[in-house]
N, CA, C and O atoms as a Tinker XYZ file with bonds, in Angstrom:
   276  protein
     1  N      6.454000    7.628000  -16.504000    73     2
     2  CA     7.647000    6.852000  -16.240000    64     1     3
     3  C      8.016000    6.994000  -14.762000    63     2     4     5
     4  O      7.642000    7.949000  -14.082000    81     3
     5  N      8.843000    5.894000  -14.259000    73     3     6
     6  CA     9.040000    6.098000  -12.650000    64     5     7
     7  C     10.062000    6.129000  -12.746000    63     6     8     9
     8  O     10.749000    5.655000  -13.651000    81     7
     9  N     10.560000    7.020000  -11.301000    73     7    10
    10  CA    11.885000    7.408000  -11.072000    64     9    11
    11  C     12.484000    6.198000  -10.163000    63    10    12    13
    12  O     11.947000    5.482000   -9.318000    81    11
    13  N     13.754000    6.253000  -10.652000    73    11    14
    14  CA    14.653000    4.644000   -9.488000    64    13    15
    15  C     15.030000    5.382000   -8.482000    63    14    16    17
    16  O     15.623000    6.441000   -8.689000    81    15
    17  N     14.821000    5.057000   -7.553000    73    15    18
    18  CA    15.430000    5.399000   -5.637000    64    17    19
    19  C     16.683000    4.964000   -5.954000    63    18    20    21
    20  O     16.963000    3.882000   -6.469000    81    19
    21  N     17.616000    6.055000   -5.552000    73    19    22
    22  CA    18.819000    5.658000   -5.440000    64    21    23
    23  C     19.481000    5.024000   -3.903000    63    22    24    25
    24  O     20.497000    5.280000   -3.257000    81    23
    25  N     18.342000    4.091000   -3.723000    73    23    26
    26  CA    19.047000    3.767000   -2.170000    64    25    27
    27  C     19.864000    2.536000   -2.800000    63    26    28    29
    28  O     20.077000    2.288000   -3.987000    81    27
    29  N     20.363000    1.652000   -1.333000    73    27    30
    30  CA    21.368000    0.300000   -1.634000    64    29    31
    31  C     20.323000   -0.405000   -2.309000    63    30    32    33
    32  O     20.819000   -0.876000   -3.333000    81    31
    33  N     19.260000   -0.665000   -2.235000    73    31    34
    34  CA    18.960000   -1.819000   -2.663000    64    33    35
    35  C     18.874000   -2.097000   -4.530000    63    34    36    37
    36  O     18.983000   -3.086000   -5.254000    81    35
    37  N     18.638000   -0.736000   -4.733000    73    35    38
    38  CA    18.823000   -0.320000   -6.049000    64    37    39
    39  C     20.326000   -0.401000   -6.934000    63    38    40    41
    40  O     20.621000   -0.342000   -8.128000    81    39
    41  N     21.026000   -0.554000   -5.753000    73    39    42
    42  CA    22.724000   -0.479000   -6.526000    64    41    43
    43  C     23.463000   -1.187000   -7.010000    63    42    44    45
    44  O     22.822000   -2.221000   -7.198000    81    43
    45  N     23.979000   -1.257000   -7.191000    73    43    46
    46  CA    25.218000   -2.297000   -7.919000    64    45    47
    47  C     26.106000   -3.137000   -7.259000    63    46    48    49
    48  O     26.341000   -4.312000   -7.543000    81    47
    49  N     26.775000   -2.212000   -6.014000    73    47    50
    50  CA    27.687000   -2.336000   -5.497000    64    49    51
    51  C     26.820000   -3.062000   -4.392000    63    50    52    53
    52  O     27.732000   -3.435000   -3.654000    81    51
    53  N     25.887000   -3.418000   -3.913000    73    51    54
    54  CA    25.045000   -3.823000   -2.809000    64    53    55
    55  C     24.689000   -5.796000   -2.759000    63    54    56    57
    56  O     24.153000   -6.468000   -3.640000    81    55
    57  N     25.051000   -6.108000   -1.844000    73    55    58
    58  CA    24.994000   -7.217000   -1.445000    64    57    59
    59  C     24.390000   -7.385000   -0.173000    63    58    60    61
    60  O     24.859000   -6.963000    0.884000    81    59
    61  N     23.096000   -8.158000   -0.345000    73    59    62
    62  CA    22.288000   -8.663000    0.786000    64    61    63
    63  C     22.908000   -9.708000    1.612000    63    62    64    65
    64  O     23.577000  -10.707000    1.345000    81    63
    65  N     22.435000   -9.111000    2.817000    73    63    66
    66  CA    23.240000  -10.580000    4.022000    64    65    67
    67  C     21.810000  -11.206000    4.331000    63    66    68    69
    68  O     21.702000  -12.429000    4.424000    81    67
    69  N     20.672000  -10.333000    4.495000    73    67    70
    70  CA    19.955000  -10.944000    5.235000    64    69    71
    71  C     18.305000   -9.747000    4.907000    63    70    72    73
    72  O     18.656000   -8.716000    4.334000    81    71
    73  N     16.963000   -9.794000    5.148000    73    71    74
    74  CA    16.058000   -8.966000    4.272000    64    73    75
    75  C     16.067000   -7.723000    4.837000    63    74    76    77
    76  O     15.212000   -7.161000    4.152000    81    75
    77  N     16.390000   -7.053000    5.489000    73    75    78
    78  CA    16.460000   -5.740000    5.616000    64    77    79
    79  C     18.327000   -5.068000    5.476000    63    78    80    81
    80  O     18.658000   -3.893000    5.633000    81    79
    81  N     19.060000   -5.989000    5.217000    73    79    82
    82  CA    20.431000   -5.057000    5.338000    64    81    83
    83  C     21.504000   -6.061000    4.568000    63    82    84    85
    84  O     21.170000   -7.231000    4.382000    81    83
    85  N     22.503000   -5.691000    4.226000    73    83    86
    86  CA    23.662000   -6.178000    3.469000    64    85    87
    87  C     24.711000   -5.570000    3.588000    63    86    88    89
    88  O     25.046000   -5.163000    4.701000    81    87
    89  N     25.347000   -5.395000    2.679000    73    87    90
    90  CA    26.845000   -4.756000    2.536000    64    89    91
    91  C     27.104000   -4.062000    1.584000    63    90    92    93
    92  O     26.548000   -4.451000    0.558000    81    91
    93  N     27.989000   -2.800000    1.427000    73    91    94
    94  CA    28.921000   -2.107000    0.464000    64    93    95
    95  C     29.306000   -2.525000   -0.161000    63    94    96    97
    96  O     29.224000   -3.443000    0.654000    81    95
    97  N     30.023000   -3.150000   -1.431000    73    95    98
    98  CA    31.216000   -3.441000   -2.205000    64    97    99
    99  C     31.836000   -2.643000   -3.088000    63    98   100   101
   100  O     32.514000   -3.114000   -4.001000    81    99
   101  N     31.637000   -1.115000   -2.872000    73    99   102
   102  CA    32.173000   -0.395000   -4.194000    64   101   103
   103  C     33.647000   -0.394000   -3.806000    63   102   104   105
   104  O     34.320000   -0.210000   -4.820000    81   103
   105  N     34.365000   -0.525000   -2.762000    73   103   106
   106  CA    35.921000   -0.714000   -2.499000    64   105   107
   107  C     36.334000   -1.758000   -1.860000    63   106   108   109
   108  O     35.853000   -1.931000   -0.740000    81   107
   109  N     37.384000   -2.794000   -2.401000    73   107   110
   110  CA    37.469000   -3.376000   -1.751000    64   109   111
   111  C     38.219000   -3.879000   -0.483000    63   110   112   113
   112  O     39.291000   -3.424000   -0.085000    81   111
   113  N     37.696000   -4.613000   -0.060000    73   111   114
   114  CA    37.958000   -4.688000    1.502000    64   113   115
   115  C     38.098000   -5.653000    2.301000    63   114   116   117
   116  O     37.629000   -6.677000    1.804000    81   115
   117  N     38.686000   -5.867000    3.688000    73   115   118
   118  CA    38.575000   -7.349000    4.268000    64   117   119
   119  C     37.339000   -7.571000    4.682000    63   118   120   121
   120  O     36.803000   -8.663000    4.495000    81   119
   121  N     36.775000   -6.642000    5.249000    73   119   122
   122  CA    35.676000   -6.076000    5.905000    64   121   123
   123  C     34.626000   -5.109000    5.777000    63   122   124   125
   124  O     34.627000   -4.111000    6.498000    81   123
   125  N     33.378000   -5.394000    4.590000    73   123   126
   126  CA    32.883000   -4.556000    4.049000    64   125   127
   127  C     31.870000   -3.647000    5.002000    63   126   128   129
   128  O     31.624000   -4.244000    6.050000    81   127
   129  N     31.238000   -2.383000    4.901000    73   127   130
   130  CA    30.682000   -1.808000    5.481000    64   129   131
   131  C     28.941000   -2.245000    5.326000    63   130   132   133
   132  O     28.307000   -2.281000    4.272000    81   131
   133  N     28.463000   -2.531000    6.621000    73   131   134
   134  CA    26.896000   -2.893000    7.277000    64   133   135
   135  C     25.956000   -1.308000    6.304000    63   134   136   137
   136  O     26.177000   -0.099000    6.366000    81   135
   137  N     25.073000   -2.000000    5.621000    73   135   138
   138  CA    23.987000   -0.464000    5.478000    64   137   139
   139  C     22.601000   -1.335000    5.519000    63   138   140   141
   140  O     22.415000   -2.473000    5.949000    81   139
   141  N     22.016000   -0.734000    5.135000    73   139   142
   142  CA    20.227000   -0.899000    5.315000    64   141   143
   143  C     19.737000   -0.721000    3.839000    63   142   144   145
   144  O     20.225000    0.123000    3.087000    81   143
   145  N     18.517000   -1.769000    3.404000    73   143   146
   146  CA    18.477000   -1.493000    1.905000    64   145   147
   147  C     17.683000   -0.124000    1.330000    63   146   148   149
   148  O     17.258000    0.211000    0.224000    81   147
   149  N     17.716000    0.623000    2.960000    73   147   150
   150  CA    16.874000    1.747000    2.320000    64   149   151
   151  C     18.212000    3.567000    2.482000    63   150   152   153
   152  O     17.879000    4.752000    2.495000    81   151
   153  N     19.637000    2.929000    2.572000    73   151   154
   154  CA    20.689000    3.904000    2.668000    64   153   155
   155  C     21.186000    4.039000    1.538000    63   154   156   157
   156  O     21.259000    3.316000    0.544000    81   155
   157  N     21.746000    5.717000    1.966000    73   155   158
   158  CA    21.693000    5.692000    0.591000    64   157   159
   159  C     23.150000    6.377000    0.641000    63   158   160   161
   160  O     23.645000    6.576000    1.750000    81   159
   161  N     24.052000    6.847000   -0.848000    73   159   162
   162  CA    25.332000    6.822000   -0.822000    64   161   163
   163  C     25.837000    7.599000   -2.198000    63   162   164   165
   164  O     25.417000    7.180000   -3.277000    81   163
   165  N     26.846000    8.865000   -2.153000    73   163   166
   166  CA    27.195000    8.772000   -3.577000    64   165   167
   167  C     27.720000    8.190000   -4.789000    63   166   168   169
   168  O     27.728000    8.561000   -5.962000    81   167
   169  N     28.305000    6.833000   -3.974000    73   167   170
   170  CA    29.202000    6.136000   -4.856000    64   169   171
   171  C     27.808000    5.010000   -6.025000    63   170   172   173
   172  O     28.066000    4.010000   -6.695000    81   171
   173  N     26.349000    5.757000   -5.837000    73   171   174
   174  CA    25.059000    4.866000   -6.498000    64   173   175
   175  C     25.550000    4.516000   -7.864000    63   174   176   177
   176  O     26.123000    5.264000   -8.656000    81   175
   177  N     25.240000    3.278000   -8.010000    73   175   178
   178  CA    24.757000    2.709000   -9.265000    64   177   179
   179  C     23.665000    2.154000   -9.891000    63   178   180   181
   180  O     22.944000    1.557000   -9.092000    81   179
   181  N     23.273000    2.132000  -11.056000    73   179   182
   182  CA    22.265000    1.438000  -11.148000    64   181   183
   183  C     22.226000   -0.328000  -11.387000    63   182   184   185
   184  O     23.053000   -0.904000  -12.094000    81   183
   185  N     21.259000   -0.935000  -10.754000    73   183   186
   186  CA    21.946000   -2.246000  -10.705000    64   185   187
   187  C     20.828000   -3.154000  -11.773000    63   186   188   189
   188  O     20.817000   -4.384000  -11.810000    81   187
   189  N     20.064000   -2.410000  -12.473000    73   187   190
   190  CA    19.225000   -2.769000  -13.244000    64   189   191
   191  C     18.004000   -4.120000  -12.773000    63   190   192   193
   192  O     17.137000   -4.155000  -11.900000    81   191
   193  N     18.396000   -5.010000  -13.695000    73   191   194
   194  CA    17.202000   -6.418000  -13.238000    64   193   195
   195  C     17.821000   -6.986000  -11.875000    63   194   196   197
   196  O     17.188000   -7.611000  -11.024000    81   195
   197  N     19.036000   -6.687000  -11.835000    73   195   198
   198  CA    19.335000   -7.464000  -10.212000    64   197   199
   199  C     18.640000   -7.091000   -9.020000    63   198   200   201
   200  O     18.468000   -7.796000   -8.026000    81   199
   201  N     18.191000   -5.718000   -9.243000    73   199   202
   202  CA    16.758000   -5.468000   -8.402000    64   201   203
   203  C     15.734000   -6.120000   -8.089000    63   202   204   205
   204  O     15.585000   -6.293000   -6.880000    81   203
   205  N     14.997000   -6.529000   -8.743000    73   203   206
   206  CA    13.796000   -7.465000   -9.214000    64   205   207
   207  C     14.205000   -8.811000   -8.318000    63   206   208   209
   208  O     13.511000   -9.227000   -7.390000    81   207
   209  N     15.337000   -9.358000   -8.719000    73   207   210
   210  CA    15.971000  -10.358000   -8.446000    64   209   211
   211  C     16.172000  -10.847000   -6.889000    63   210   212   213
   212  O     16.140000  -11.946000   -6.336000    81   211
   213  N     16.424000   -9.316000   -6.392000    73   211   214
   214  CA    16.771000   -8.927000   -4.681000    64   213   215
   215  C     15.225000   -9.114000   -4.020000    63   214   216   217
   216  O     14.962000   -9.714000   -2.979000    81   215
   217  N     14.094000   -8.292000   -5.104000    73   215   218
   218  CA    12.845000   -8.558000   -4.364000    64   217   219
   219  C     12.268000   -9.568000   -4.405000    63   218   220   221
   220  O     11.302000   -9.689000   -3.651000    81   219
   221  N     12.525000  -10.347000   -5.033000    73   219   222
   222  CA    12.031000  -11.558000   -5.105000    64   221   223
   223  C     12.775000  -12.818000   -4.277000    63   222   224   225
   224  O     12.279000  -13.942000   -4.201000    81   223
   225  N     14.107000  -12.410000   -3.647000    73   223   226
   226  CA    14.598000  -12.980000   -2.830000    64   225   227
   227  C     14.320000  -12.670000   -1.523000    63   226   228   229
   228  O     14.394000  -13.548000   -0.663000    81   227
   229  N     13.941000  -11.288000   -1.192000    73   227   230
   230  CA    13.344000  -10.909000   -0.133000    64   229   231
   231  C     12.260000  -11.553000    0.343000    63   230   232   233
   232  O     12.087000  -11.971000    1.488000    81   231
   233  N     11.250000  -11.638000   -0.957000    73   231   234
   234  CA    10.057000  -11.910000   -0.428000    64   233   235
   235  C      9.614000  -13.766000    0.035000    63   234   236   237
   236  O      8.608000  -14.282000    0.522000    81   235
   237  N     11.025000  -14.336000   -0.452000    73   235   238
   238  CA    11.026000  -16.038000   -0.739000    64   237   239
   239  C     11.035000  -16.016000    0.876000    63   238   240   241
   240  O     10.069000  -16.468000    1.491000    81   239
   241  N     12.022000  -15.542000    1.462000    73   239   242
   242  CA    12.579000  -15.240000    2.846000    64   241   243
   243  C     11.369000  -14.616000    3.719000    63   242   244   245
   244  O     11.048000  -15.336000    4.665000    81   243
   245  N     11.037000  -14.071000    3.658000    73   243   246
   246  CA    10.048000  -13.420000    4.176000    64   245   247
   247  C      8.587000  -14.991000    4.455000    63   246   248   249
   248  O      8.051000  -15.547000    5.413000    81   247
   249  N      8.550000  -15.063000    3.175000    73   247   250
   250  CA     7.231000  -16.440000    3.385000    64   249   251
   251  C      8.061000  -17.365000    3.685000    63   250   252   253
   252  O      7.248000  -18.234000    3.999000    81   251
   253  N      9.281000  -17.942000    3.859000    73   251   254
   254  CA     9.691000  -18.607000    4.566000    64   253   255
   255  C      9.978000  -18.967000    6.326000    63   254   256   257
   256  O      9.852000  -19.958000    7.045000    81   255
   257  N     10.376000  -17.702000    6.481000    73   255   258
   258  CA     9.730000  -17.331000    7.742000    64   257   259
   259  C      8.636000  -17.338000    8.258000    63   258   260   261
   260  O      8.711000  -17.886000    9.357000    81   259
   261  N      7.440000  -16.936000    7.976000    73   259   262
   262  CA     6.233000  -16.872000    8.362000    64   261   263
   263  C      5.799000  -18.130000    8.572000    63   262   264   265
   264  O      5.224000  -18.512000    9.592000    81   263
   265  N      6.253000  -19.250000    6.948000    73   263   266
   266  CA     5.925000  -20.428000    7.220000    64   265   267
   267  C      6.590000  -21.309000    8.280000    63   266   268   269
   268  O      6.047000  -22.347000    8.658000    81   267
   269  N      7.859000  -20.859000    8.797000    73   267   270
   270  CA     8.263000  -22.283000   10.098000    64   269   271
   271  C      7.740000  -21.408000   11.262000    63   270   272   273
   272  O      7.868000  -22.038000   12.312000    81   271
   273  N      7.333000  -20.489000   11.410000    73   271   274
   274  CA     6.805000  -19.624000   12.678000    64   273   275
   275  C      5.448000  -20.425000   13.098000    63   274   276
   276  O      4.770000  -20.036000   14.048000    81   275
């Protein structure tokens, strides 16, 4: 069985802006706090299939890029 990384990208509270970084949401705020999807935090959750969901949005972005380059 594999163990889940408790970094942002794994969390709950984590919202992507863009493929390497997003935002905090475990409090709310006017102005949420900048992290990296590989930071990590005690306030972790597990964010289950929305994971999957994130990598597969990553990777749309990613070949999207490559392709107008």
């Amino acid at each position: 069985m594999s163990t889940i990384r408790k970094d942002c990208l794994h969390c709950k509270y984590y919202r992507l802006d863009d493929i390497f970084s997003g935002v905090c949401r475990v409090e709310k705020m006017d102005i949420y706090p900048l992290k990296r999807n590989e930071d990590t935090c005690p306030s972790w959750r597990d964010c289950g299939q929305q994971y999957y969901i994130r990598l597969g949005w990553i990777k749309a972005k990613k070949e999207a890029a490559l392709s107008a380059s």
